[in-house]
mmCIF file as gemmi writes it, N, C-alpha and C atoms, coordinates in Angstrom:
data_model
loop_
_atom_site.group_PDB
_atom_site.id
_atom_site.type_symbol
_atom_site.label_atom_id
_atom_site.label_alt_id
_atom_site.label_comp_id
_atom_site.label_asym_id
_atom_site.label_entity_id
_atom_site.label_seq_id
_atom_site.pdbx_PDB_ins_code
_atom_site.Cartn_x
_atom_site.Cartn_y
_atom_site.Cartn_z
_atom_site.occupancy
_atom_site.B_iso_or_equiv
_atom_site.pdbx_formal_charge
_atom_site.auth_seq_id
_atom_site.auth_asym_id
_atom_site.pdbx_PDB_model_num
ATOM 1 N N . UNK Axp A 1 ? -136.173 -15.916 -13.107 1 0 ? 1 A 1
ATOM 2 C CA . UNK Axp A 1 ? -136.35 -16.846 -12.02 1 0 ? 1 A 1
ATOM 3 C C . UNK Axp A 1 ? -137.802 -16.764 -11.568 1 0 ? 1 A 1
ATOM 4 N N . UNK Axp A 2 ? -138.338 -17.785 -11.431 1 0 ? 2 A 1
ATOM 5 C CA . UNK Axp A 2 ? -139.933 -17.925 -10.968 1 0 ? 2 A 1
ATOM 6 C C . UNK Axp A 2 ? -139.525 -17.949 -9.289 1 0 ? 2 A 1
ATOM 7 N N . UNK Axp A 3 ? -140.226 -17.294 -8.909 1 0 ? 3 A 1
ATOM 8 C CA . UNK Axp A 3 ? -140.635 -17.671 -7.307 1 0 ? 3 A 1
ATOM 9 C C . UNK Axp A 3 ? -141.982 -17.425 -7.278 1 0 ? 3 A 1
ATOM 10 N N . UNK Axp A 4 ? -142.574 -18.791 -6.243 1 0 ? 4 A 1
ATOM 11 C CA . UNK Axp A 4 ? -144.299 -18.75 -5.912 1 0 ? 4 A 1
ATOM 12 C C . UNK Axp A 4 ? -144.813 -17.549 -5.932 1 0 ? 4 A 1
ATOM 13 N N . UNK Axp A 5 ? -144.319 -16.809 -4.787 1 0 ? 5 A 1
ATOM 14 C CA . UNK Axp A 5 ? -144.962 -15.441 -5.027 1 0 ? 5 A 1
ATOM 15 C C . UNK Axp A 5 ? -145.141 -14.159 -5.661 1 0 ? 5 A 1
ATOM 16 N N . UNK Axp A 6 ? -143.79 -14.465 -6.632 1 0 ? 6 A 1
ATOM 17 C CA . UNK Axp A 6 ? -143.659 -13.578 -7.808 1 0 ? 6 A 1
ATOM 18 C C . UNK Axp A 6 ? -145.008 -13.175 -8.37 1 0 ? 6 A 1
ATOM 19 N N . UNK Axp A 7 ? -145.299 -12.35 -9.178 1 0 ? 7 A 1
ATOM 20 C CA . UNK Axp A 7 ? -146.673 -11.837 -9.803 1 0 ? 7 A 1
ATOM 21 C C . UNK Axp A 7 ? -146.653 -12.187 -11.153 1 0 ? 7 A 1
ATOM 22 N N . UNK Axp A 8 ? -147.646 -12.403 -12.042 1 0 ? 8 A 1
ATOM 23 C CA . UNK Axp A 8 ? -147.754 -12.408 -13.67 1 0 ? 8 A 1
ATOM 24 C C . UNK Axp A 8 ? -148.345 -11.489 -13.905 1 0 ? 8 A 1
ATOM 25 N N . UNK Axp A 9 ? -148.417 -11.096 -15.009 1 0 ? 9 A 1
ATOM 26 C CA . UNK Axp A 9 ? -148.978 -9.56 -15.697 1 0 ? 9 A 1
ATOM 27 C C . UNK Axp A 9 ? -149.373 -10.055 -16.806 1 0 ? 9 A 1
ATOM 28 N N . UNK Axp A 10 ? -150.613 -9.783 -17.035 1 0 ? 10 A 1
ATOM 29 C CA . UNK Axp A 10 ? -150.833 -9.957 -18.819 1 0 ? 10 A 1
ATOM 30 C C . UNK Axp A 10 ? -150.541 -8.439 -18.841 1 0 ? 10 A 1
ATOM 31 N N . UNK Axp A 11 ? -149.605 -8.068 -19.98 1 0 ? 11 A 1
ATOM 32 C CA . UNK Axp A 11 ? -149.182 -7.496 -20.937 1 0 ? 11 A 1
ATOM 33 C C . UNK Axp A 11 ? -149.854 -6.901 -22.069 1 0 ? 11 A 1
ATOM 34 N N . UNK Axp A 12 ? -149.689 -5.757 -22.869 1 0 ? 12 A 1
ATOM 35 C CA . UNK Axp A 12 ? -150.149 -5.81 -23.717 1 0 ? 12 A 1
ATOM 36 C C . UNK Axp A 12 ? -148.949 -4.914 -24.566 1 0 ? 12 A 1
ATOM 37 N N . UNK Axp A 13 ? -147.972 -5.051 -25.823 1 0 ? 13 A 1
ATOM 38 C CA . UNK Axp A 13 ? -147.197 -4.231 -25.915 1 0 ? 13 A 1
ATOM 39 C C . UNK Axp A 13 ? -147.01 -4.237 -27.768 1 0 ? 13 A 1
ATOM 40 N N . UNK Axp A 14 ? -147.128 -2.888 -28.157 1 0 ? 14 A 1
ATOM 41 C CA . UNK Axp A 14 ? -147.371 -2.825 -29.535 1 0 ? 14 A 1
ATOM 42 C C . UNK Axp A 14 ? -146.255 -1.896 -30.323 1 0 ? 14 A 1
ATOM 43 N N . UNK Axp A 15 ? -145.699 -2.498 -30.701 1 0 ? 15 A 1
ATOM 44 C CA . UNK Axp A 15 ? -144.376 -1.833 -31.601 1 0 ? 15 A 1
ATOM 45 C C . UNK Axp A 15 ? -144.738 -1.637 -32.602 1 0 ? 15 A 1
ATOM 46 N N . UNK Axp A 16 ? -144.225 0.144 -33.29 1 0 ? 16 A 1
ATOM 47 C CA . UNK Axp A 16 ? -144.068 0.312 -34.761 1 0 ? 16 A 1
ATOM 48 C C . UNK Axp A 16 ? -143.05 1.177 -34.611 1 0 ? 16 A 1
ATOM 49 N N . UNK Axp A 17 ? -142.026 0.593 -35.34 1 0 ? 17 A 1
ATOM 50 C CA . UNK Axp A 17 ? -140.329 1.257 -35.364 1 0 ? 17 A 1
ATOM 51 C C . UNK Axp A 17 ? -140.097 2.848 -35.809 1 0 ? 17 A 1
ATOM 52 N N . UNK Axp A 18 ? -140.138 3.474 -34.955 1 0 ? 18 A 1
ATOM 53 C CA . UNK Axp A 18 ? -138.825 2.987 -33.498 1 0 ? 18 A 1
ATOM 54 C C . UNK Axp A 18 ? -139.825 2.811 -32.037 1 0 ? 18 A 1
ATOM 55 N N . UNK Axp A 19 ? -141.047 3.036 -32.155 1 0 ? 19 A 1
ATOM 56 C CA . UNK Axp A 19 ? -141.753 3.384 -31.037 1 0 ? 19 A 1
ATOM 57 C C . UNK Axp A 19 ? -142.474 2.225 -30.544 1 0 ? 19 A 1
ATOM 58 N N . UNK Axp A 20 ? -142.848 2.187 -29.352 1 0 ? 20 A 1
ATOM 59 C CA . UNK Axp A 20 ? -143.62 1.161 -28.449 1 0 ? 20 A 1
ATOM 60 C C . UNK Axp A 20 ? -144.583 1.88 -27.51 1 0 ? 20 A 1
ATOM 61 N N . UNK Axp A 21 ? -145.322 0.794 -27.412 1 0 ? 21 A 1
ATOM 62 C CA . UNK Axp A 21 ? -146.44 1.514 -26.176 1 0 ? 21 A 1
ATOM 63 C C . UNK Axp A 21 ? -146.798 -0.208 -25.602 1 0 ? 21 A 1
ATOM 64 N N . UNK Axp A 22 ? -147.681 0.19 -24.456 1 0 ? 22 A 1
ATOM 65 C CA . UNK Axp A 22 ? -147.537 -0.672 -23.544 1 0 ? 22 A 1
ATOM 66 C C . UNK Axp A 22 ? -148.367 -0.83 -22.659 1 0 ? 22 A 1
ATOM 67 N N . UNK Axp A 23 ? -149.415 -1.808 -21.903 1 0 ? 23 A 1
ATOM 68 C CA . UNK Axp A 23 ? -150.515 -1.441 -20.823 1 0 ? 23 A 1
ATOM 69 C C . UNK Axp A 23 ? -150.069 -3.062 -20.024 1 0 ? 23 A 1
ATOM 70 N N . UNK Axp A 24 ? -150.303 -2.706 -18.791 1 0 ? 24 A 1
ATOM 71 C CA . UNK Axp A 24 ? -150.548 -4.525 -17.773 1 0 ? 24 A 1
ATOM 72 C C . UNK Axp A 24 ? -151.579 -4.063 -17.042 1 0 ? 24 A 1
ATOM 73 N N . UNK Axp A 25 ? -151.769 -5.569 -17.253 1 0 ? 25 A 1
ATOM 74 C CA . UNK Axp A 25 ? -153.32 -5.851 -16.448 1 0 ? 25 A 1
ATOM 75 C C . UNK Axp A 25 ? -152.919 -5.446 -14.86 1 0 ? 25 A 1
ATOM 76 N N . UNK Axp A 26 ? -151.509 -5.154 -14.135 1 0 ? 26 A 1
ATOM 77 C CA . UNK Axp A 26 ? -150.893 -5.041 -12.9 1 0 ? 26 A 1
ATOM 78 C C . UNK Axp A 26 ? -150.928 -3.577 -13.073 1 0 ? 26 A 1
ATOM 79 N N . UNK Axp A 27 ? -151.608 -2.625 -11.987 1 0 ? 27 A 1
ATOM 80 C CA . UNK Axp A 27 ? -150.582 -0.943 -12.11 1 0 ? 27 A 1
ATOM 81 C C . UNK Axp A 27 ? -148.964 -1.172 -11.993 1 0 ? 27 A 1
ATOM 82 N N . UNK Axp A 28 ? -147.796 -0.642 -12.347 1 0 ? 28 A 1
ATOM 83 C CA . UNK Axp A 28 ? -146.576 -0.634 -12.831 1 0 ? 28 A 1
ATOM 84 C C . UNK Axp A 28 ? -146.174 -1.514 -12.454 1 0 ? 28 A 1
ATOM 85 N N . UNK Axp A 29 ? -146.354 -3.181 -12.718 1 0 ? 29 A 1
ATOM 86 C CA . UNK Axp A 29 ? -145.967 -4.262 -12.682 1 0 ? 29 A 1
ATOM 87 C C . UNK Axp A 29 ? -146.334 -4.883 -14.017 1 0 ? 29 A 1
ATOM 88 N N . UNK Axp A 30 ? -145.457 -4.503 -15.234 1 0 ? 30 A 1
ATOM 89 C CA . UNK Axp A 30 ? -144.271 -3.766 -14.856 1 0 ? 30 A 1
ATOM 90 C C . UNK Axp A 30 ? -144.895 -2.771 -15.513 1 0 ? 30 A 1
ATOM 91 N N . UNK Axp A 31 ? -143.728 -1.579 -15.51 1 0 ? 31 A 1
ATOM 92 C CA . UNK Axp A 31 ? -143.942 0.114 -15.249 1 0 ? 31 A 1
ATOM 93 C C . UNK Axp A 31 ? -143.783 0.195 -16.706 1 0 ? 31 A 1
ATOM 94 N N . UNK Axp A 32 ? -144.993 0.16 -17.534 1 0 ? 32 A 1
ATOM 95 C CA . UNK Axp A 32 ? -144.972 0.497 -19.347 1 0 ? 32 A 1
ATOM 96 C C . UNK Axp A 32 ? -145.077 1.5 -19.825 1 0 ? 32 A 1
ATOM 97 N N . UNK Axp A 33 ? -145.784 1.819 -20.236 1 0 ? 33 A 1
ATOM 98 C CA . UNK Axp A 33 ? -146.761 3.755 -20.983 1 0 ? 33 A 1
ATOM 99 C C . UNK Axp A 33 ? -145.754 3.539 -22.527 1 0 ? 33 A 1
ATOM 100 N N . UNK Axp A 34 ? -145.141 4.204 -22.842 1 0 ? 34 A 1
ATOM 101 C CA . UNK Axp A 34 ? -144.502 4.258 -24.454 1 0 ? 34 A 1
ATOM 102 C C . UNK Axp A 34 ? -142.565 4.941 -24.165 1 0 ? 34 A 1
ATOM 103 N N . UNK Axp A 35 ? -142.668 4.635 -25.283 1 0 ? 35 A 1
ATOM 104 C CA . UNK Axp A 35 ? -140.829 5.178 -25.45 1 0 ? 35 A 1
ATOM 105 C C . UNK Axp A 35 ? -140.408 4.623 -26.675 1 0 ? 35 A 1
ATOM 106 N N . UNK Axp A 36 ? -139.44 4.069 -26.647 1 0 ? 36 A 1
ATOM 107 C CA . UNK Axp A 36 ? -138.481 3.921 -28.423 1 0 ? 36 A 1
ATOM 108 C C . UNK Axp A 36 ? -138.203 2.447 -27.704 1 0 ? 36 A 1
ATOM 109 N N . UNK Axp A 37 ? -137.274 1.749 -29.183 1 0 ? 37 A 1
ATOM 110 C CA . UNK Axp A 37 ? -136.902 1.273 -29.131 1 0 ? 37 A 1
ATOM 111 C C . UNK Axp A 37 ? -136.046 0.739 -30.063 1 0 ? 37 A 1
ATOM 112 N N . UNK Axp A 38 ? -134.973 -0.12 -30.034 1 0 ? 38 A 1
ATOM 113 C CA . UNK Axp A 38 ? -133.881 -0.553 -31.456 1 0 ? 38 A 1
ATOM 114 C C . UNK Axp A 38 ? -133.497 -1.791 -31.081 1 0 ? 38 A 1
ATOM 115 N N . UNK Axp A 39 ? -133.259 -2.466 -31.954 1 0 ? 39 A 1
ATOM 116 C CA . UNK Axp A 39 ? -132.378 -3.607 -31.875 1 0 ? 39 A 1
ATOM 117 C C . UNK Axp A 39 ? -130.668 -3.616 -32.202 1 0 ? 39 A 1
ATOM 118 N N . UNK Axp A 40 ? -129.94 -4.232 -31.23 1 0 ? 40 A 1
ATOM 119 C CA . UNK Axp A 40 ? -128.683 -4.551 -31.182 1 0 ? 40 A 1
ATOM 120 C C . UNK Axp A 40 ? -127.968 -5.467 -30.657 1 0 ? 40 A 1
ATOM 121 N N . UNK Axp A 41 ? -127.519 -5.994 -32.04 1 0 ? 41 A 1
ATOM 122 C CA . UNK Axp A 41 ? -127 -7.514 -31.766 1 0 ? 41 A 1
ATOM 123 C C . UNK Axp A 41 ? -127.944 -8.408 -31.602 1 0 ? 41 A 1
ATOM 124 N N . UNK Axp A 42 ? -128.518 -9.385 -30.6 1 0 ? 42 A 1
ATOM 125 C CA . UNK Axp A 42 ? -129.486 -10.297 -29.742 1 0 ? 42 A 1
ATOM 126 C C . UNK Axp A 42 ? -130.14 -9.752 -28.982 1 0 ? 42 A 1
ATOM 127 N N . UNK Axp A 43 ? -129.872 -8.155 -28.74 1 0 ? 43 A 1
ATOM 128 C CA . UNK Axp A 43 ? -130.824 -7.454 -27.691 1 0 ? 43 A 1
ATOM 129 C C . UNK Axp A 43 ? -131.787 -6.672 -28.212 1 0 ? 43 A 1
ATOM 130 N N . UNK Axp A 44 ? -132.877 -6.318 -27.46 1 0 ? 44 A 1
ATOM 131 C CA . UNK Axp A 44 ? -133.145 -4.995 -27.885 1 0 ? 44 A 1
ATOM 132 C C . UNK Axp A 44 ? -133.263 -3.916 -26.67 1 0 ? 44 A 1
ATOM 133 N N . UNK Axp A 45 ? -133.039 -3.014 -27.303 1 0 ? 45 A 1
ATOM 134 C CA . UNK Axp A 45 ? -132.87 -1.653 -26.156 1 0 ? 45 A 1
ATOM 135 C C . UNK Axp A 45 ? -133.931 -0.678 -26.113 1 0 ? 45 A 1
ATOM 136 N N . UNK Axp A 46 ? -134.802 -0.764 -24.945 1 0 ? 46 A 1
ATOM 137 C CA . UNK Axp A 46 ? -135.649 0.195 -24.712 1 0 ? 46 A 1
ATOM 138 C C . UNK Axp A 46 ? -135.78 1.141 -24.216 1 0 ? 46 A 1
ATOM 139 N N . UNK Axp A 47 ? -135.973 2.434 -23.996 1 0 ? 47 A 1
ATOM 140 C CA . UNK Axp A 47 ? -136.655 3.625 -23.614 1 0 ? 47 A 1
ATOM 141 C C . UNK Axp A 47 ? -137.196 4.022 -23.212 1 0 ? 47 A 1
ATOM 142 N N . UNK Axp A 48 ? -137.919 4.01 -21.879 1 0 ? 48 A 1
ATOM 143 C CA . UNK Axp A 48 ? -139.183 4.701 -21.739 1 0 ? 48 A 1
ATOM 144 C C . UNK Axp A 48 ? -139.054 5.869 -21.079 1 0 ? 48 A 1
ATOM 145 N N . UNK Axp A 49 ? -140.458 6.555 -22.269 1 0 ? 49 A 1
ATOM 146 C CA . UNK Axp A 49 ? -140.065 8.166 -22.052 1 0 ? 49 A 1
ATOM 147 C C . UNK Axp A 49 ? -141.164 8.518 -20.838 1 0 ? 49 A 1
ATOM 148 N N . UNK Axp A 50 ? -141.775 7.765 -20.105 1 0 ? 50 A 1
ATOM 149 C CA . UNK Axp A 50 ? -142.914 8.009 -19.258 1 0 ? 50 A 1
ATOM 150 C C . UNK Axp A 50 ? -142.333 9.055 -18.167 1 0 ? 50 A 1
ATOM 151 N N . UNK Axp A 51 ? -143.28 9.914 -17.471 1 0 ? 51 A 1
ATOM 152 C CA . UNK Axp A 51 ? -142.37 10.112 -16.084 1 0 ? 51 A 1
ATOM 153 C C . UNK Axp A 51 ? -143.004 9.316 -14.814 1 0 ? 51 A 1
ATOM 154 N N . UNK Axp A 52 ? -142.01 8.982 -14.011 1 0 ? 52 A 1
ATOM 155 C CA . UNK Axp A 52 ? -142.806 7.999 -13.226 1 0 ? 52 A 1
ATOM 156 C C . UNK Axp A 52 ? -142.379 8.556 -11.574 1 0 ? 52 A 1
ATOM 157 N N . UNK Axp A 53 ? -143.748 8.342 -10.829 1 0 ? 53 A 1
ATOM 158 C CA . UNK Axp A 53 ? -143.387 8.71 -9.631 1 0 ? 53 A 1
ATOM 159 C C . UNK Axp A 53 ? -142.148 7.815 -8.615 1 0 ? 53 A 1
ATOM 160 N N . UNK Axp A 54 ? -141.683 8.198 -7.55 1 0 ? 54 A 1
ATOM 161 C CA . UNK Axp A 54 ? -140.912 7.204 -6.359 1 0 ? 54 A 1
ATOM 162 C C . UNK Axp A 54 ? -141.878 6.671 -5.801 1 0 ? 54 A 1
ATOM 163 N N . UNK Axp A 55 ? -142.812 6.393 -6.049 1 0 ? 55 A 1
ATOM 164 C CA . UNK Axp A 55 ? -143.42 5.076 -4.714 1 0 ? 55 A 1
ATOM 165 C C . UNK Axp A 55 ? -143.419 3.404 -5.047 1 0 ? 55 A 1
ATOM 166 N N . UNK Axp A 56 ? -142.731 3.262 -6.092 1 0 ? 56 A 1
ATOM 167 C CA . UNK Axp A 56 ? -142.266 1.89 -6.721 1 0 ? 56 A 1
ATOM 168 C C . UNK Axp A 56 ? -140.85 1.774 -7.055 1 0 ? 56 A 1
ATOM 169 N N . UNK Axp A 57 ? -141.051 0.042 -7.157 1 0 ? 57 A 1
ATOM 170 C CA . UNK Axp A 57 ? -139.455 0.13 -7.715 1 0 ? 57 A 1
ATOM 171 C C . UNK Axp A 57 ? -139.12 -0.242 -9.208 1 0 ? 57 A 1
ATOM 172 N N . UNK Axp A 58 ? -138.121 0.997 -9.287 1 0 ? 58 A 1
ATOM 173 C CA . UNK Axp A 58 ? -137.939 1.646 -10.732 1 0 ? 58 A 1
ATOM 174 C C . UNK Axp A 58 ? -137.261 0.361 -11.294 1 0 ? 58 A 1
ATOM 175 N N . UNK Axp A 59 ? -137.041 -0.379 -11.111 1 0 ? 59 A 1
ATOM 176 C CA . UNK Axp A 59 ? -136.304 -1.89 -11.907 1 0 ? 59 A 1
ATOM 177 C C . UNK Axp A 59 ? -137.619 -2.564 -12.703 1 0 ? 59 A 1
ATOM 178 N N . UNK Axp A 60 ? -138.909 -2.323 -12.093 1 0 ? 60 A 1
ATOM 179 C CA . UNK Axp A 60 ? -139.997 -2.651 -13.263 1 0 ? 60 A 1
ATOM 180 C C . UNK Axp A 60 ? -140.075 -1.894 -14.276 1 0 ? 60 A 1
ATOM 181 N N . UNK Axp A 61 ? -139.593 -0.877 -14.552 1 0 ? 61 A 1
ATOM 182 C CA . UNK Axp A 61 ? -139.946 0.142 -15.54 1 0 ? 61 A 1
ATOM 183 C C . UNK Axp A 61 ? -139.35 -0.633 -16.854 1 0 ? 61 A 1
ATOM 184 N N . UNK Axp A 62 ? -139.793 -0.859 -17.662 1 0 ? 62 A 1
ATOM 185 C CA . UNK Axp A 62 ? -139.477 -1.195 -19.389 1 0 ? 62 A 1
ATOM 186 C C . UNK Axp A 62 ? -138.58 -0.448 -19.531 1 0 ? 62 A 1
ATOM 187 N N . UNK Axp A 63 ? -137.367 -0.698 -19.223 1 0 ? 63 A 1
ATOM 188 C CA . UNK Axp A 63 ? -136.186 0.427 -19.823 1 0 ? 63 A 1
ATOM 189 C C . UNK Axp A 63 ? -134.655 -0.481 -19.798 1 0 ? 63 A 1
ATOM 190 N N . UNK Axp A 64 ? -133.7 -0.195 -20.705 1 0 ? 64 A 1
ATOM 191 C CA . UNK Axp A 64 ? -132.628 -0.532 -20.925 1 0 ? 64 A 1
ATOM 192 C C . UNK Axp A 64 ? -132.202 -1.752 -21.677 1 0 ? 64 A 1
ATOM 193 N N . UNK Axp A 65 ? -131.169 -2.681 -21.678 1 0 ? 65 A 1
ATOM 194 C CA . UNK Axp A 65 ? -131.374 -3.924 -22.152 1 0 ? 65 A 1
ATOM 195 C C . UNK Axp A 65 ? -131.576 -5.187 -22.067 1 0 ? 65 A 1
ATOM 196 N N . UNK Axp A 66 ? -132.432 -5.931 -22.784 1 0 ? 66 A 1
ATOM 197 C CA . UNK Axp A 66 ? -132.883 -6.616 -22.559 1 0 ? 66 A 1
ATOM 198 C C . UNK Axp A 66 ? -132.582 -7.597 -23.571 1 0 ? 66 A 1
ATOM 199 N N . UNK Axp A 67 ? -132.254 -9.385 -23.566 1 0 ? 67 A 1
ATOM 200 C CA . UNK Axp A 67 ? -132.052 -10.314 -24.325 1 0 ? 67 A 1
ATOM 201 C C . UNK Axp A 67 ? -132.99 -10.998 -25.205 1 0 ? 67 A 1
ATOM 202 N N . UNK Axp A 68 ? -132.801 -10.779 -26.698 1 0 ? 68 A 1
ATOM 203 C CA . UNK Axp A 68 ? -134.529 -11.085 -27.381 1 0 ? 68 A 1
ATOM 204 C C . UNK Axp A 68 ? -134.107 -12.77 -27.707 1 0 ? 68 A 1
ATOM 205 N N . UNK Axp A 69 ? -134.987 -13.307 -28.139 1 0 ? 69 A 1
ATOM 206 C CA . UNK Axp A 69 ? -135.244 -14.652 -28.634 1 0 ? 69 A 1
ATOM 207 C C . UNK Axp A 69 ? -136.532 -14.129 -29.641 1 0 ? 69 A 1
ATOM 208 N N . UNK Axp A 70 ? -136.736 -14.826 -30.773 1 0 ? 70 A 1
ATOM 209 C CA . UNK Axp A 70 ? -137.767 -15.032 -31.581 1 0 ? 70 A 1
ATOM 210 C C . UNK Axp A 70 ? -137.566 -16.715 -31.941 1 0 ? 70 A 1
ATOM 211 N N . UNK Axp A 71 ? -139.279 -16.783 -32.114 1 0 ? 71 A 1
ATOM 212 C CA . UNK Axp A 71 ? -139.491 -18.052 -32.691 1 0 ? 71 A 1
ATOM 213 C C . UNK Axp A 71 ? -141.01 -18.126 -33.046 1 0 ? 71 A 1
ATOM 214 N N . UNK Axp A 72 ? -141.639 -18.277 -34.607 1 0 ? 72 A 1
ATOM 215 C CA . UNK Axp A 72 ? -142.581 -18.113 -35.039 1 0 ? 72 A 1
ATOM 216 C C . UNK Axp A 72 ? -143.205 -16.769 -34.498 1 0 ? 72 A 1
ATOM 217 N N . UNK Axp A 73 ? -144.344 -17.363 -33.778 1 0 ? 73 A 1
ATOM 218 C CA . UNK Axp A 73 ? -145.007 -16.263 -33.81 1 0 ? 73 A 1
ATOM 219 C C . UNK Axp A 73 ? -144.926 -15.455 -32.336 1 0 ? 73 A 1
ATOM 220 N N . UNK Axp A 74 ? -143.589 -15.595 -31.85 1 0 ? 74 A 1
ATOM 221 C CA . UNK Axp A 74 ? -143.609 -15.658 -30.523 1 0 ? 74 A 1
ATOM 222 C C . UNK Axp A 74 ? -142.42 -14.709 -30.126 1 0 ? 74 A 1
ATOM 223 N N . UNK Axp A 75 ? -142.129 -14.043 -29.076 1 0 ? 75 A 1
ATOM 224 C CA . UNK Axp A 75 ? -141.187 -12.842 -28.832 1 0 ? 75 A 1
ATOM 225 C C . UNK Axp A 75 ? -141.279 -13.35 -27.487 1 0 ? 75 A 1
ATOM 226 N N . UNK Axp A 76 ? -139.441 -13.796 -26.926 1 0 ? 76 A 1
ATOM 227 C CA . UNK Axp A 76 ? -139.12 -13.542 -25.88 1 0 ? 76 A 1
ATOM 228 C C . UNK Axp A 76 ? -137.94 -12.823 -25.486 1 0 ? 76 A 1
ATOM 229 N N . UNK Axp A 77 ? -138.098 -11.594 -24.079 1 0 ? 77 A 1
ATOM 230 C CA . UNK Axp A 77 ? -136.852 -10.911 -23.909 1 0 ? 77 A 1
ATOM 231 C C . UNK Axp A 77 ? -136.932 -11.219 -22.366 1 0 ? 77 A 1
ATOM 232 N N . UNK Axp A 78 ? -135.392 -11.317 -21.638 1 0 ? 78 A 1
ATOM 233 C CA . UNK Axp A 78 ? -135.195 -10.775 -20.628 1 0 ? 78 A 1
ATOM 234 C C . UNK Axp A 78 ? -133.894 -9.639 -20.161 1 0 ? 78 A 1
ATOM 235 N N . UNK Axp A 79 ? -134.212 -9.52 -18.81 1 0 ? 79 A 1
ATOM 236 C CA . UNK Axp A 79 ? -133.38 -8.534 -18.529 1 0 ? 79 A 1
ATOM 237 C C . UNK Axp A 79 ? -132.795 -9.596 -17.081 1 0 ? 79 A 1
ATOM 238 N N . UNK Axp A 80 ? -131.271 -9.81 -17.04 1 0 ? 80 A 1
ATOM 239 C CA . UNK Axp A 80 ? -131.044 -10.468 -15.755 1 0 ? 80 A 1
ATOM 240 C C . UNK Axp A 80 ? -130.306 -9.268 -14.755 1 0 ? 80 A 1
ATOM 241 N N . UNK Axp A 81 ? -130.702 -8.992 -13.201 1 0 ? 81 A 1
ATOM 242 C CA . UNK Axp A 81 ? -129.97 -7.939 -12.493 1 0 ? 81 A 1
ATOM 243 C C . UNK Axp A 81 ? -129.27 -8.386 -12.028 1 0 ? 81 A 1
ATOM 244 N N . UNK Axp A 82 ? -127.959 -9.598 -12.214 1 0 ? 82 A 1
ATOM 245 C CA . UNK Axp A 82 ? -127.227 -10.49 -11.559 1 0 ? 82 A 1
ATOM 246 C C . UNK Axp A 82 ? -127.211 -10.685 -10.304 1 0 ? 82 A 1
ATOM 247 N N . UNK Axp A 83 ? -128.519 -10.725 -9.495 1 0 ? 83 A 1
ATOM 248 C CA . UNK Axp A 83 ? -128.236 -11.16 -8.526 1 0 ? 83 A 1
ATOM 249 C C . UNK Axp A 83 ? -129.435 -12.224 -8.146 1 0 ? 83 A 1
ATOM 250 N N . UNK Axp A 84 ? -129.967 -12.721 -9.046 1 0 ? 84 A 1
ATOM 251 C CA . UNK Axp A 84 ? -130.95 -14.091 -9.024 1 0 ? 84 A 1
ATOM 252 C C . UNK Axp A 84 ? -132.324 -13.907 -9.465 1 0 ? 84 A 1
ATOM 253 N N . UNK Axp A 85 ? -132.524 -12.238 -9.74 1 0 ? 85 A 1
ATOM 254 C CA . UNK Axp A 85 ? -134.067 -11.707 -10.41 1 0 ? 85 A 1
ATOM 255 C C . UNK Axp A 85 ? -133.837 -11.4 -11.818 1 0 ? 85 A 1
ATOM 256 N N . UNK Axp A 86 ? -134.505 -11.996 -12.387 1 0 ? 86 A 1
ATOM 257 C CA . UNK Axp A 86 ? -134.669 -11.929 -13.984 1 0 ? 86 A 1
ATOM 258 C C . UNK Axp A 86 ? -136.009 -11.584 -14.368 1 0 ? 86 A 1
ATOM 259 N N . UNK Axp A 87 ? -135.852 -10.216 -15.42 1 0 ? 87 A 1
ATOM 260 C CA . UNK Axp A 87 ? -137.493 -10.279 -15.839 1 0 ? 87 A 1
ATOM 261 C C . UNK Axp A 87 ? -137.246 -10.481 -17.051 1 0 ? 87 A 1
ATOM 262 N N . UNK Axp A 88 ? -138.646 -11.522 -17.536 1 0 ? 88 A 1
ATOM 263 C CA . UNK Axp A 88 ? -139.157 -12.066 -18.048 1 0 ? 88 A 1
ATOM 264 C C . UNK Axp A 88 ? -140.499 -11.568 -18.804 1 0 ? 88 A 1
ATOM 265 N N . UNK Axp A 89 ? -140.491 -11.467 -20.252 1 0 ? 89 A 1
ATOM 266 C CA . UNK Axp A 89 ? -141.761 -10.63 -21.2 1 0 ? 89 A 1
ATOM 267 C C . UNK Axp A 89 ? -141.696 -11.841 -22.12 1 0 ? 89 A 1
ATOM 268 N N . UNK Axp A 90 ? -143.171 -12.858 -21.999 1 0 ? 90 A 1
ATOM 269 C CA . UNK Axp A 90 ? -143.32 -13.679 -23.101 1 0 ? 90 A 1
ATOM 270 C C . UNK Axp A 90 ? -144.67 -12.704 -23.871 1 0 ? 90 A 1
ATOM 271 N N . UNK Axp A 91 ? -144.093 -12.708 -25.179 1 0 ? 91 A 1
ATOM 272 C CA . UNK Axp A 91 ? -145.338 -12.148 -26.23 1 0 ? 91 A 1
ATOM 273 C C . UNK Axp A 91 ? -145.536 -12.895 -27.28 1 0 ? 91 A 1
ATOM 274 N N . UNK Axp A 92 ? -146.881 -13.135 -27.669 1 0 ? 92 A 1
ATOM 275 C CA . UNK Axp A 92 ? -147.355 -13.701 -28.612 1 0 ? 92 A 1
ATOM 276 C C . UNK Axp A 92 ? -147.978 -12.537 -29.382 1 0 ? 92 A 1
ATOM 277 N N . UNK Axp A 93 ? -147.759 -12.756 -30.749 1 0 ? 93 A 1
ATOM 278 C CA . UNK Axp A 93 ? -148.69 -11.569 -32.004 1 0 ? 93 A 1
ATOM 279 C C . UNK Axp A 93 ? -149.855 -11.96 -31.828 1 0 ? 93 A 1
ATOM 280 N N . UNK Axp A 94 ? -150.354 -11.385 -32.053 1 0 ? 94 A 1
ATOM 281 C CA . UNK Axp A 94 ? -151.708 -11.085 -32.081 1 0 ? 94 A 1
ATOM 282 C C . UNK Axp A 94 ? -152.468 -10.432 -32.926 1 0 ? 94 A 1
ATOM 283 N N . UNK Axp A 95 ? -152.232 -10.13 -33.94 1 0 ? 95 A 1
ATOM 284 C CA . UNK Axp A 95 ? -152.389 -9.424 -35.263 1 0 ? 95 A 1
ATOM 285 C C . UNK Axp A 95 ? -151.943 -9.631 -36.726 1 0 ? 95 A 1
């Protein structure tokens, strides 16, 4: 779900199986550093092994599952918390 004041993040996130790593142009918006990852079914399921302090909220952190889409050169996942906030990771390759 977009709302005006929601934030964008350029992203930066680089997979080689099973592992990921991760930087935003936002401090932990969202909350990246590295961890694993797998695919299952339409999802993929992430990991992150970071440790992260309490002064944010831990629902940005890159972790658990999330709904993939592919198309060309393009990677989209979200994660919905059923209650009207959905995050949203559009990636383009770059390599």
């Amino acid at each position: 779900m977009h709302i005006e004041s929601s934030q964008v993040a350029s992203v930066t996130l680089d997979f080689d199986f099973p592992y990921w790593t991760g930087t935003s142009s936002i401090p932990k918006y969202p909350a990246l550093a590295n961890g694993t990852f797998r695919y299952k079914d339409d999802a993929l399921e992430f990991t992150n092994r970071s440790p992260w302090t309490a002064d944010f909220d831990w629902t940005l952190i890159l972790d658990g599952m999330y709904l993939e889409q592919r198309g060309g050169d393009s990677l989209l996942f979200t994660k919905s918390y059923g209650n009207g906030w959905v995050d949203v990771y559009k990636l383009k390759k770059v390599k």
